[in-house]
C-alpha positions as YAML, in Angstrom:
chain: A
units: angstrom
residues:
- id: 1
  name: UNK
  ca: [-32.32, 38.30, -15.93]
- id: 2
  name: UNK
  ca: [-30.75, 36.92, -12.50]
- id: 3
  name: UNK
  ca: [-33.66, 35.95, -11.22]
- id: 4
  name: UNK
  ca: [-34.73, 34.11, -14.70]
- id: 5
  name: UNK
  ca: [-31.51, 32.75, -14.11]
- id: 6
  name: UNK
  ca: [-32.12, 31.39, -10.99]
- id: 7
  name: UNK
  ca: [-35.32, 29.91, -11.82]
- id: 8
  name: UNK
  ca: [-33.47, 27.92, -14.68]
- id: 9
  name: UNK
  ca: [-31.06, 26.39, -12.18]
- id: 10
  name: UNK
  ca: [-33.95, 25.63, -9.76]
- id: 11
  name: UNK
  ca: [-35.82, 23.85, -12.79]
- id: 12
  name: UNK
  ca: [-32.93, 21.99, -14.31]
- id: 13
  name: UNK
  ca: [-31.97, 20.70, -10.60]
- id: 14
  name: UNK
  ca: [-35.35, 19.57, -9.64]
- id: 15
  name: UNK
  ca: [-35.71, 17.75, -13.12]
- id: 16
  name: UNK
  ca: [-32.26, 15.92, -12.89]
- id: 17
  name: UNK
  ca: [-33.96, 14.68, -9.37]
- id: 18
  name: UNK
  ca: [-36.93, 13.60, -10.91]
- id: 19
  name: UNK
  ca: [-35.11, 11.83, -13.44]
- id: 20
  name: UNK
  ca: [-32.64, 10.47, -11.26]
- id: 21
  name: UNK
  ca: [-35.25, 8.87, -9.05]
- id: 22
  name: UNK
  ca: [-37.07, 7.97, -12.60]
- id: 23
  name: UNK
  ca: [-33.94, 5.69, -13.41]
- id: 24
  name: UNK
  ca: [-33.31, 4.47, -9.75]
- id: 25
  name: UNK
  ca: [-37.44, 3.24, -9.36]
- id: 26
  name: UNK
  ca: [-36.94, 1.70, -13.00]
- id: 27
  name: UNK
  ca: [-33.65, -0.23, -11.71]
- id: 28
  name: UNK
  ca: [-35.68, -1.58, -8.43]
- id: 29
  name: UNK
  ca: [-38.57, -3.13, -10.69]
- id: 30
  name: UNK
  ca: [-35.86, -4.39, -13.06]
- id: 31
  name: UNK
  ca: [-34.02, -6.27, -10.15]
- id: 32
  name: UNK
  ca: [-37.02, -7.20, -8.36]
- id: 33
  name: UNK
  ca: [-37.98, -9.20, -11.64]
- id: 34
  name: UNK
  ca: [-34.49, -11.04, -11.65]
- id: 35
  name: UNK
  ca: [-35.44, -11.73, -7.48]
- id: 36
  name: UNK
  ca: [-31.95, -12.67, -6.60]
- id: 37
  name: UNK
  ca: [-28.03, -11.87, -6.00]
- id: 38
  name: UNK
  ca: [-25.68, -14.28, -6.33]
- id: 39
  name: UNK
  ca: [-22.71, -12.81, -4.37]
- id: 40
  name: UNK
  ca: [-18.95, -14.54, -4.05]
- id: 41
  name: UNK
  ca: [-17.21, -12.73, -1.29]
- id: 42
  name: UNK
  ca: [-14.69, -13.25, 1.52]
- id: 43
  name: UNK
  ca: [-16.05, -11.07, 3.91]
- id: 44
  name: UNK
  ca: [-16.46, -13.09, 7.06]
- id: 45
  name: UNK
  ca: [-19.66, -14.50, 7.08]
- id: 46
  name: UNK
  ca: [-21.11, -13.17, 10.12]
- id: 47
  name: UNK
  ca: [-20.51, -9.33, 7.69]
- id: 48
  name: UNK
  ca: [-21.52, -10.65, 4.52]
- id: 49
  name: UNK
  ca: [-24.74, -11.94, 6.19]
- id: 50
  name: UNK
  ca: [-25.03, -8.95, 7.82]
- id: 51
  name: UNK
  ca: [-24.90, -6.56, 4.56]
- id: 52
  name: UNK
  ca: [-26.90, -9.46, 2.47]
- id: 53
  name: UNK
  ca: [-29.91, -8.70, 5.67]
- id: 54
  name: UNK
  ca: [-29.93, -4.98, 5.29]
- id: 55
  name: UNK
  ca: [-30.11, -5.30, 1.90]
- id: 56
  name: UNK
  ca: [-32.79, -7.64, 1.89]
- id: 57
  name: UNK
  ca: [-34.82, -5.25, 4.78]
- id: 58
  name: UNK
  ca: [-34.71, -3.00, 2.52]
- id: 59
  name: UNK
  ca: [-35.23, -4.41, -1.15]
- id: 60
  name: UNK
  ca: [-38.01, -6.67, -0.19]
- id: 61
  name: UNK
  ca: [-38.35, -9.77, -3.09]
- id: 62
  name: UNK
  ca: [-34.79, -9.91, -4.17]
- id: 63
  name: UNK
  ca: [-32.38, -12.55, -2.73]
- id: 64
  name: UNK
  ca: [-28.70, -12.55, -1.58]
- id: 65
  name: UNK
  ca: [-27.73, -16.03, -1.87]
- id: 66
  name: UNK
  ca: [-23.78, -15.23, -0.04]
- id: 67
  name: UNK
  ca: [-20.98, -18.13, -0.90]
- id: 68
  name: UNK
  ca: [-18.18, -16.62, 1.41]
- id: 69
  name: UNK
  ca: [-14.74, -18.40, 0.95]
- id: 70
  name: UNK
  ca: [-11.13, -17.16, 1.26]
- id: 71
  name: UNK
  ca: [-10.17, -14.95, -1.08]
- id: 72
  name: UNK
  ca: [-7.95, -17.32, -3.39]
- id: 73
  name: UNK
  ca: [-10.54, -19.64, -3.18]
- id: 74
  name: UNK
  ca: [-13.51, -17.41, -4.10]
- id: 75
  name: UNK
  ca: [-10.91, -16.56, -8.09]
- id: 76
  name: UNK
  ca: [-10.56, -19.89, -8.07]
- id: 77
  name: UNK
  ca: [-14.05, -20.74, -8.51]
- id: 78
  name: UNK
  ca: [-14.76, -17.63, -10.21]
- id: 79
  name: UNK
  ca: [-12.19, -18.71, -12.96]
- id: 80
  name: UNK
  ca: [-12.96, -22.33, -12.86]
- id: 81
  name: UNK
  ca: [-16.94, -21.45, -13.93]
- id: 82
  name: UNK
  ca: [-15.30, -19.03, -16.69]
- id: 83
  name: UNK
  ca: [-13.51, -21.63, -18.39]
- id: 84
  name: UNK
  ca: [-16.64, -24.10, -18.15]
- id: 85
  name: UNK
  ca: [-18.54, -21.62, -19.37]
- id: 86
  name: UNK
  ca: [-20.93, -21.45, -16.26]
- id: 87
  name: UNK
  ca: [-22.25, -18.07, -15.73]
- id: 88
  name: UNK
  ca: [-23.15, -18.43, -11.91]
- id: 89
  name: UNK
  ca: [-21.74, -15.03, -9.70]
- id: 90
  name: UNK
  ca: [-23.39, -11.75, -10.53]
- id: 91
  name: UNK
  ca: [-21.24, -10.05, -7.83]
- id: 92
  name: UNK
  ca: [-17.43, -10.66, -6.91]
- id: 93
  name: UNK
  ca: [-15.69, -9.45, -3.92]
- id: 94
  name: UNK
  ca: [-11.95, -10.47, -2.51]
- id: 95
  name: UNK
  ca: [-9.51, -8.81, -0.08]
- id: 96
  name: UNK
  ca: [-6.47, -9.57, -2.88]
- id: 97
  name: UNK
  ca: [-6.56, -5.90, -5.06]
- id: 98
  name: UNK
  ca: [-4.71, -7.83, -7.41]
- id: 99
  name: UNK
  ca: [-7.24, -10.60, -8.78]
- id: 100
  name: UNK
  ca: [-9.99, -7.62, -10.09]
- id: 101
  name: UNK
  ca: [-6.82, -6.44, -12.20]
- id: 102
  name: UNK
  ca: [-6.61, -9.83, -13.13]
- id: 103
  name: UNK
  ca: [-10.67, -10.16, -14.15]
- id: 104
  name: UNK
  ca: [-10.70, -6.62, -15.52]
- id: 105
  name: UNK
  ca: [-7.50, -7.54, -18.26]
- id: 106
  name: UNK
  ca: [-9.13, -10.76, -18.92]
- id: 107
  name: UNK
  ca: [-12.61, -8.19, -19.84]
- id: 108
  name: UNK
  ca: [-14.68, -10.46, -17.05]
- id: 109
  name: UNK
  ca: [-16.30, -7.36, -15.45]
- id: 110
  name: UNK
  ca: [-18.95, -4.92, -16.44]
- id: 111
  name: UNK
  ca: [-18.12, -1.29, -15.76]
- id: 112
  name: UNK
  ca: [-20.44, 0.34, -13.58]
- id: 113
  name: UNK
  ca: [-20.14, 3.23, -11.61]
- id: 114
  name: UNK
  ca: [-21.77, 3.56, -8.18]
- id: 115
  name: UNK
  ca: [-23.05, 6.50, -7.48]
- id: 116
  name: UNK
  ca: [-21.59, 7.90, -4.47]
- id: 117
  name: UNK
  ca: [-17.81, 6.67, -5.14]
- id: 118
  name: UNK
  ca: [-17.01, 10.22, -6.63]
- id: 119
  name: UNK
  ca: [-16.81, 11.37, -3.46]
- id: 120
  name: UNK
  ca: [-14.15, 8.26, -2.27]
- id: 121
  name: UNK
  ca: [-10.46, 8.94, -2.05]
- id: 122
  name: UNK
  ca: [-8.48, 7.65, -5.01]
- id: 123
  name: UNK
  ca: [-7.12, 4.54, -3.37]
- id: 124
  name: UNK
  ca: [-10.61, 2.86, -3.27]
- id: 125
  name: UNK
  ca: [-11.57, 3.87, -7.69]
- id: 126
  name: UNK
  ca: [-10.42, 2.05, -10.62]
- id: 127
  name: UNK
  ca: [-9.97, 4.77, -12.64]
- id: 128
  name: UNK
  ca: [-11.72, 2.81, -15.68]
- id: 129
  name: UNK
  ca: [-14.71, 2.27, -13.70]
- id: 130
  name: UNK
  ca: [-14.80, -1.50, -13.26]
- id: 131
  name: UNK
  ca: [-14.09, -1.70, -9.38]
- id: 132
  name: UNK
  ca: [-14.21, -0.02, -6.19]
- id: 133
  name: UNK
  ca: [-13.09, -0.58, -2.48]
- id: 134
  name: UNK
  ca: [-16.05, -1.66, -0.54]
- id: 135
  name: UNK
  ca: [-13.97, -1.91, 2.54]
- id: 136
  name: UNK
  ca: [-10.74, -1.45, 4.06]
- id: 137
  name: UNK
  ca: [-8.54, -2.82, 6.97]
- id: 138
  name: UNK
  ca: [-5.41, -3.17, 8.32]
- id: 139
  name: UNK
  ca: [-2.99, -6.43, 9.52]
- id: 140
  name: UNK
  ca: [-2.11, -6.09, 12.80]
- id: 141
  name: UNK
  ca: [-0.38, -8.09, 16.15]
- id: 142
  name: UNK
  ca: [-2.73, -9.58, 18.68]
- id: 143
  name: UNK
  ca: [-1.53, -10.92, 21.68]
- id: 144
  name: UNK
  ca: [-3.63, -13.15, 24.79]
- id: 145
  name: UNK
  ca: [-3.49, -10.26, 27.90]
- id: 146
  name: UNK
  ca: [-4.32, -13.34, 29.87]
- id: 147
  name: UNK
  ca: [-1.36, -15.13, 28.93]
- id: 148
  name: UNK
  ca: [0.86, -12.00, 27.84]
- id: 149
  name: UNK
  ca: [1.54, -8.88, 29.89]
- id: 150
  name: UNK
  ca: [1.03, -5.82, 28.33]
- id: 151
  name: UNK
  ca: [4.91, -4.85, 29.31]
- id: 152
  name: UNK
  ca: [6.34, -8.49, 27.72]
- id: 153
  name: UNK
  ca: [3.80, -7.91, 24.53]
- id: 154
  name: UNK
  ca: [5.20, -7.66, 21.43]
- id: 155
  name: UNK
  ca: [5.45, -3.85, 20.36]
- id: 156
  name: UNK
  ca: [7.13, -3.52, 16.63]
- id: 157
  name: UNK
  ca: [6.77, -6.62, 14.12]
- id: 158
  name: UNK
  ca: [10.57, -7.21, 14.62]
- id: 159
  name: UNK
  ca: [9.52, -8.26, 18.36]
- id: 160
  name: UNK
  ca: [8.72, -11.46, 16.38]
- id: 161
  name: UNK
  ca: [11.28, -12.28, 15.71]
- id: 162
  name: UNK
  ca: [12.54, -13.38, 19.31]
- id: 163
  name: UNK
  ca: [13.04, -16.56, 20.05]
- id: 164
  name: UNK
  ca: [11.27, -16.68, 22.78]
- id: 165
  name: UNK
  ca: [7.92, -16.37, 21.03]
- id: 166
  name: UNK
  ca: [8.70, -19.85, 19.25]
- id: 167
  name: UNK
  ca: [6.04, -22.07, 19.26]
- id: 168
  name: UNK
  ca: [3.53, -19.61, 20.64]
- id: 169
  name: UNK
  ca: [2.28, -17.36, 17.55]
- id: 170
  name: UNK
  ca: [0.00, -18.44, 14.67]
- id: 171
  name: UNK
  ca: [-0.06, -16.83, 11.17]
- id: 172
  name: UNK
  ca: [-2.46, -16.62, 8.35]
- id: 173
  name: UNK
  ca: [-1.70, -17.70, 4.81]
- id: 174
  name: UNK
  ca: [-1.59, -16.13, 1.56]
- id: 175
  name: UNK
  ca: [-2.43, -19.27, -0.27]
- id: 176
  name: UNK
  ca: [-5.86, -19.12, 1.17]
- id: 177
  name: UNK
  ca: [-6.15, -15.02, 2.46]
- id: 178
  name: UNK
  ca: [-6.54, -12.15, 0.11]
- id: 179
  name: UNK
  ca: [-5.35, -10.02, 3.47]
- id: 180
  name: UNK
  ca: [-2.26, -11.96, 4.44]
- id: 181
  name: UNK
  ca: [-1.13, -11.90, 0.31]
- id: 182
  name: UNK
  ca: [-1.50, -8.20, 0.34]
- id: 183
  name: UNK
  ca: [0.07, -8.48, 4.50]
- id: 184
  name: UNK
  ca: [3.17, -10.35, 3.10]
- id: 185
  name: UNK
  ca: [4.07, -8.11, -0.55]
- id: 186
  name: UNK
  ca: [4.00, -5.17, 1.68]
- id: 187
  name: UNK
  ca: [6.37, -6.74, 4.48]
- id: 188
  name: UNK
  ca: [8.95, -7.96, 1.19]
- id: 189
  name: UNK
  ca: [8.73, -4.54, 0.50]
- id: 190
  name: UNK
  ca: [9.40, -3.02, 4.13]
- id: 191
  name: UNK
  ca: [12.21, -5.94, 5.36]
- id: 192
  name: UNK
  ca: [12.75, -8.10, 2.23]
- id: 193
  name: UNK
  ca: [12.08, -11.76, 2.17]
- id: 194
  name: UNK
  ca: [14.69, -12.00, 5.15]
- id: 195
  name: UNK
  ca: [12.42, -10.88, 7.85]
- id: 196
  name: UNK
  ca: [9.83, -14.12, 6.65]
- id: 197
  name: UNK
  ca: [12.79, -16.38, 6.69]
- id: 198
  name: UNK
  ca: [13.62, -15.09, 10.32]
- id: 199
  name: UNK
  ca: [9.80, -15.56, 11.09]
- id: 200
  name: UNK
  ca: [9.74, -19.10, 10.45]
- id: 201
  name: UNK
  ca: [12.21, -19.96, 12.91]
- id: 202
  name: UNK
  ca: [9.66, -19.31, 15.80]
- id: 203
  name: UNK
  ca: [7.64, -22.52, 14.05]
- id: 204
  name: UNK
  ca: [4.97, -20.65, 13.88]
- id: 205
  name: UNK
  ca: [0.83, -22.54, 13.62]
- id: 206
  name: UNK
  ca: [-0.33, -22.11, 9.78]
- id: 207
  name: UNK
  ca: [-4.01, -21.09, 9.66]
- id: 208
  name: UNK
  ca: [-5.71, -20.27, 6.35]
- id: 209
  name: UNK
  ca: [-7.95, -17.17, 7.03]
- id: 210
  name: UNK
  ca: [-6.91, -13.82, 7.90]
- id: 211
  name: UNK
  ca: [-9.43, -14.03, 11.10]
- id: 212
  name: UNK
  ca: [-8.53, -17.72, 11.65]
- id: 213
  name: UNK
  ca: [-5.81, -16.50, 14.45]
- id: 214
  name: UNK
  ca: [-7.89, -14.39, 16.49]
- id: 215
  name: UNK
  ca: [-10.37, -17.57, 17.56]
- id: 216
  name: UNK
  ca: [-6.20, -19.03, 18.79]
- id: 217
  name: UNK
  ca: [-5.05, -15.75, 20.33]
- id: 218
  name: UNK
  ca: [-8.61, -15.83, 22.48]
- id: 219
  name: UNK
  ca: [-8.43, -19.66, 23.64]
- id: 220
  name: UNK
  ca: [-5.19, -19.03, 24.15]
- id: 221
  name: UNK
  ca: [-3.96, -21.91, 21.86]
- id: 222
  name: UNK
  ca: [-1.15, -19.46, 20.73]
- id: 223
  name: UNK
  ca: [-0.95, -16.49, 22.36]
- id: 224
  name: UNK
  ca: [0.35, -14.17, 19.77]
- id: 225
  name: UNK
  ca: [-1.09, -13.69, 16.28]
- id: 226
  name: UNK
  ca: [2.27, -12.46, 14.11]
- id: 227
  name: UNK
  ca: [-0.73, -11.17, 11.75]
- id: 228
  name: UNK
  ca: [-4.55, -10.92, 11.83]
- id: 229
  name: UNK
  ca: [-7.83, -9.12, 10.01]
- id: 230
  name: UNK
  ca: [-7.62, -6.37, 13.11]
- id: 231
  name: UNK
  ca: [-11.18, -5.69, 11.88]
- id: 232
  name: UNK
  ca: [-12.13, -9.20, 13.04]
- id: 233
  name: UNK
  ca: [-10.06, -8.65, 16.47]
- id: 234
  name: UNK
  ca: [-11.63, -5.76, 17.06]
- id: 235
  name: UNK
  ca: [-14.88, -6.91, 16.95]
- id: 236
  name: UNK
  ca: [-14.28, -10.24, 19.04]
- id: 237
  name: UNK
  ca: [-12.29, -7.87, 21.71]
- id: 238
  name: UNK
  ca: [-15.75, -5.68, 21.65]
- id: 239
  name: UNK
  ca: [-17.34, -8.82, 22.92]
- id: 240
  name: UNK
  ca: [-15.34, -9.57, 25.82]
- id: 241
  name: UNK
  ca: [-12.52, -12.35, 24.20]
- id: 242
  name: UNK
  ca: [-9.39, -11.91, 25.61]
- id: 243
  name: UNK
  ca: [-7.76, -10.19, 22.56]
- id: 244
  name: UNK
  ca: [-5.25, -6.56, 22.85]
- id: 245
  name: UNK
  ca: [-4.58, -5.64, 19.35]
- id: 246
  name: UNK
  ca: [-0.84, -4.04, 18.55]
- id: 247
  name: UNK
  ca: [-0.74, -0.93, 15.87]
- id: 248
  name: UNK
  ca: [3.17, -1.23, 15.39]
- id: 249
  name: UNK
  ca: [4.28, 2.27, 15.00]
- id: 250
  name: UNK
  ca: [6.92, 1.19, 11.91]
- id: 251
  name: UNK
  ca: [3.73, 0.43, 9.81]
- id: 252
  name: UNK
  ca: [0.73, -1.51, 9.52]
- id: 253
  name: UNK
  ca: [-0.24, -3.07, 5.79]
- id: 254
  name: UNK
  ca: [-3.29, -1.60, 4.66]
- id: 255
  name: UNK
  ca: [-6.02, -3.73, 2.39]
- id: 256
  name: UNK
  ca: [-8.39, -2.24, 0.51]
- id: 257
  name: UNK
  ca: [-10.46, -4.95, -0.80]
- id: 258
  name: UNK
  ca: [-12.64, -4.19, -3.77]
- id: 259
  name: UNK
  ca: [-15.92, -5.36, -5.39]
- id: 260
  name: UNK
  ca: [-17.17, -5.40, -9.11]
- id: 261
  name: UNK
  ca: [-20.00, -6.91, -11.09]
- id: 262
  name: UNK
  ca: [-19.33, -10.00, -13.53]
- id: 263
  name: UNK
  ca: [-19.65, -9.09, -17.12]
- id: 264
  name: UNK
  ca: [-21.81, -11.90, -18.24]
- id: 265
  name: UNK
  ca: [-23.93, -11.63, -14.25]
- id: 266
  name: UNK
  ca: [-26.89, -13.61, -14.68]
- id: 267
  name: UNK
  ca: [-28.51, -10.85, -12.20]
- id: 268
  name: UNK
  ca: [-27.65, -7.57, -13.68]
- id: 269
  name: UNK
  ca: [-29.70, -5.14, -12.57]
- id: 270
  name: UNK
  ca: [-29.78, -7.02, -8.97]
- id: 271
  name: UNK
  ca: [-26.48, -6.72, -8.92]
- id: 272
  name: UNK
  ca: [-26.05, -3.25, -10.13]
- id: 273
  name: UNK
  ca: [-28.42, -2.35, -7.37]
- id: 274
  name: UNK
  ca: [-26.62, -4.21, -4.44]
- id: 275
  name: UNK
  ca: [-23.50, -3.01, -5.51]
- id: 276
  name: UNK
  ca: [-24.82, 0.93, -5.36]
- id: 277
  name: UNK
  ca: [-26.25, -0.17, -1.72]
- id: 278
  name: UNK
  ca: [-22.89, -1.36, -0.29]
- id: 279
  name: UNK
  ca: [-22.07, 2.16, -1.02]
- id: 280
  name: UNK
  ca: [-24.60, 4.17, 0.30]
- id: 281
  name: UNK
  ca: [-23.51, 5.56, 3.54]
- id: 282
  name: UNK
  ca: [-26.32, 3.78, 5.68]
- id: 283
  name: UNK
  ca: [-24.43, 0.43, 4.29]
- id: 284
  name: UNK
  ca: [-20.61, 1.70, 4.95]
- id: 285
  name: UNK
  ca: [-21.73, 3.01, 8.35]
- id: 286
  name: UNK
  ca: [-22.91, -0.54, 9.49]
- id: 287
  name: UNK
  ca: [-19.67, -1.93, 8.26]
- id: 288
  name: UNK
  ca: [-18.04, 0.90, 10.54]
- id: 289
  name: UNK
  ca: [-20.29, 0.18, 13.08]
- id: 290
  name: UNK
  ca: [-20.65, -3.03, 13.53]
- id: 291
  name: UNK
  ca: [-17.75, -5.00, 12.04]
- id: 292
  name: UNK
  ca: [-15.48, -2.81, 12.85]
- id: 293
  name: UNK
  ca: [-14.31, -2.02, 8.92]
- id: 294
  name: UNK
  ca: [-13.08, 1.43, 7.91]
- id: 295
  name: UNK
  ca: [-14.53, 2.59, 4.54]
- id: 296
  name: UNK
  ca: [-13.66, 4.94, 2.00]
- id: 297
  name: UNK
  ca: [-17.06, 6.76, 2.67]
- id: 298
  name: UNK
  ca: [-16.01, 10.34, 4.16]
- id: 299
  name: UNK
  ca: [-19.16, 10.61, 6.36]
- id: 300
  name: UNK
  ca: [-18.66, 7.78, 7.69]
- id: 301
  name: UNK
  ca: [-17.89, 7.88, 11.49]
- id: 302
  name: UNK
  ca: [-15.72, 4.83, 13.63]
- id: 303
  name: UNK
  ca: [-15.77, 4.42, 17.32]
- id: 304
  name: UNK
  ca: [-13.83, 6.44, 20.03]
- id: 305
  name: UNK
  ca: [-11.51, 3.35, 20.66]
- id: 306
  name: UNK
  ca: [-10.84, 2.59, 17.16]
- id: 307
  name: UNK
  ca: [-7.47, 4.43, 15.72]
- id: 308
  name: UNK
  ca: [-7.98, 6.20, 12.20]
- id: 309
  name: UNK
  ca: [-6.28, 5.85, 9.33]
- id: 310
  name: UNK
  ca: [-5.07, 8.77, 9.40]
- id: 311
  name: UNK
  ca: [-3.34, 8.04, 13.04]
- id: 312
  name: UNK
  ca: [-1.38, 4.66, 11.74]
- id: 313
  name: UNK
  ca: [1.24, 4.85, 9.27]
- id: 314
  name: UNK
  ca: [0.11, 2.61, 6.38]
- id: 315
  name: UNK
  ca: [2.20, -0.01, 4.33]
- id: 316
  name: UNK
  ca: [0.33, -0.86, 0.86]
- id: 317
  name: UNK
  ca: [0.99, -3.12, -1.64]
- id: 318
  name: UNK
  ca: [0.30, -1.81, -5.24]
- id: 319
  name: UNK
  ca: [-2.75, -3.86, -6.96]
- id: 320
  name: UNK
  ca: [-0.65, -4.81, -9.98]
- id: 321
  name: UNK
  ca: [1.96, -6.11, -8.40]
- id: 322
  name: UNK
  ca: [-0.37, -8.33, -6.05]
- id: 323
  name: UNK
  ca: [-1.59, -10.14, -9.06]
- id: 324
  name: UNK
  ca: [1.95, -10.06, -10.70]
- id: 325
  name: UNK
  ca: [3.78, -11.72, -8.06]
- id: 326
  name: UNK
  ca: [0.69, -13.75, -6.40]
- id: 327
  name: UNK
  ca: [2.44, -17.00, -7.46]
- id: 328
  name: UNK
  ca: [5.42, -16.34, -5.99]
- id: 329
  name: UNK
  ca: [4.47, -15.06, -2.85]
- id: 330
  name: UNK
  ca: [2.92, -18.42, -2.39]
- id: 331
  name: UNK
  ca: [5.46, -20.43, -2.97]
- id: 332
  name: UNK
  ca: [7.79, -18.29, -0.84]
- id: 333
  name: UNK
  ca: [5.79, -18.77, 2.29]
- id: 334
  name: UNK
  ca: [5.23, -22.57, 1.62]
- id: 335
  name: UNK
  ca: [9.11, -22.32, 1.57]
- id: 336
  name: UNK
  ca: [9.69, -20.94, 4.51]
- id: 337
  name: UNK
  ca: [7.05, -22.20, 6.69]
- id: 338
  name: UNK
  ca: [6.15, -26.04, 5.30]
- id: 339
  name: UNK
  ca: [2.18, -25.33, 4.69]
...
């Protein structure tokens, strides 16, 4: 009877493969009849091309036509072709948690499960099934080791405060960053809206994107970056720009930006099959690899000189709460630092 058994097990598991591949061949032909992805993200561009070309290596016929923008910008549009009635985006991807529980109430997105998210920590599942963390990274300080010794570097993210970093740092915006929103809610959180009021004594330069201030920590235009996409830093320090990045032991805000399909997407099954490719591991890994991301894959592996999550102490900023108090947060920072 054990052995019967057995045999059962051995039948039922090579017919759920069979059918499994069945259902993932039948999903290829399906896409490769729609022949295209049309994906709003605000991954930097030099990633989202990236991902969009192993993609497209590998699923021959169908396009990823990429429209990368900040994250604000990127629900902007989305919303703006919503209430026209234009059904453009088939995929939708933004460093601000907050918006997707903004699309998801409104009932913009499909719900569609990946397959390998089961095995992704909690942080990075809707638990409804209409979103997942595609990537994650943290906000960190960057300083010019050309310009700033490592001993007179800034070491906690009250060292900004100093006057005598004034009219040497640069900051990102929230108006325009997904990153620097979620970068800011945790900060009111840690030091209240004080510390950003302190801040904007230094006169700090206003960029829009999160990885706007590491191109002016490397020229040297302003030295110190009072926050950046560390991601992006790392990568540019991997290439030789004069870049140190600072992990301030008090906390560093951690953004988990997610990804979900549009309800009405014009590309379904395309996008239903990108979306379970940005999860495979061979897909995470490159973002590990190669643009320096951390992922909520748990085989994926990060280089030596790249600090784990697990190593930092994490601030986060609760998705609701993102889209609750986006408006504010806004007009807070325009407040306090004129742009």
């Amino acid at each position: 009877m054990r052995k019967i058994f057995c045999l059962f097990l051995v039948s039922l598991f090579f017919a759920w493969v069979a059918a499994s591949s069945a259902q993932e061949a039948a999903l290829v032909e399906a896409a490769k009849k729609e022949g295209k992805i049309i994906w709003y993200t605000s991954l930097a561009l030099p990633s989202s091309t990236a991902l969009a070309q192993l993609f497209m290596s590998k699923y021959k016929g169908i396009e990823v036509e990429v429209h990368r923008t900040g994250s604000q910008r990127v629900l902007q549009r989305a919303m703006q072709e919503v209430a026209a009635g234009i059904k453009n985006f088939d995929v939708i991807h933004t460093s601000d948690a907050g918006h997707f529980v903004l699309l998801k109430n409104k009932g913009l997105l499909m719900r569609y499960t990946p397959k390998v998210v089961e095995i992704f920590p909690e942080g990075f599942k809707d638990k409804d099934g209409f979103h997942y963390g595609m990537r994650a990274g943290v906000s960190a300080i960057l300083y010019n080791p050309n310009i700033v010794s490592e001993k007179e570097a800034p070491k906690t993210w009250r060292d900004l405060l100093d006057p005598k970093w004034k009219g040497k740092m640069v900051t990102a915006h929230p108006g325009y960053s997904g990153f620097i929103m979620t970068h800011v809610l945790a900060f009111v959180h840690q030091y209240g809206w004080e510390y950003f009021q302190e801040l904007a004594k230094n006169k700090l330069h206003v960029v829009q994107s999160a990885n706007d201030p590491v191109g002016l920590v490397a020229s040297g235009e302003r030295p110190v970056a009072a926050n950046s996409a560390e991601y992006f830093a790392y990568k540019n320090m991997k290439k030789g720009n004069p870049i140190k990045i600072v992990y301030p032991k008090e906390g560093v805000p951690l953004v988990i930006s997610p990804t979900a399909i549009a309800k009405d997407a014009p590309h379904p099954n395309a996008a239903k099959l990108f979306t379970d490719f940005i999860f495979t591991k061979e897909a995470q890994q490159m973002l590990a690899d190669k643009e320096g991301l951390y992922t909520g894959h748990p085989e994926v592996t990060y280089p030596k000189d790249k600090p784990r999550l697990k190593e930092l102490k994490l601030l986060a900023a609760e998705p609701a709460e993102l889209e609750k108090r986006n408006e504010e947060i806004k007009k807070r920072f325009v407040e306090f630092f004129g742009a």
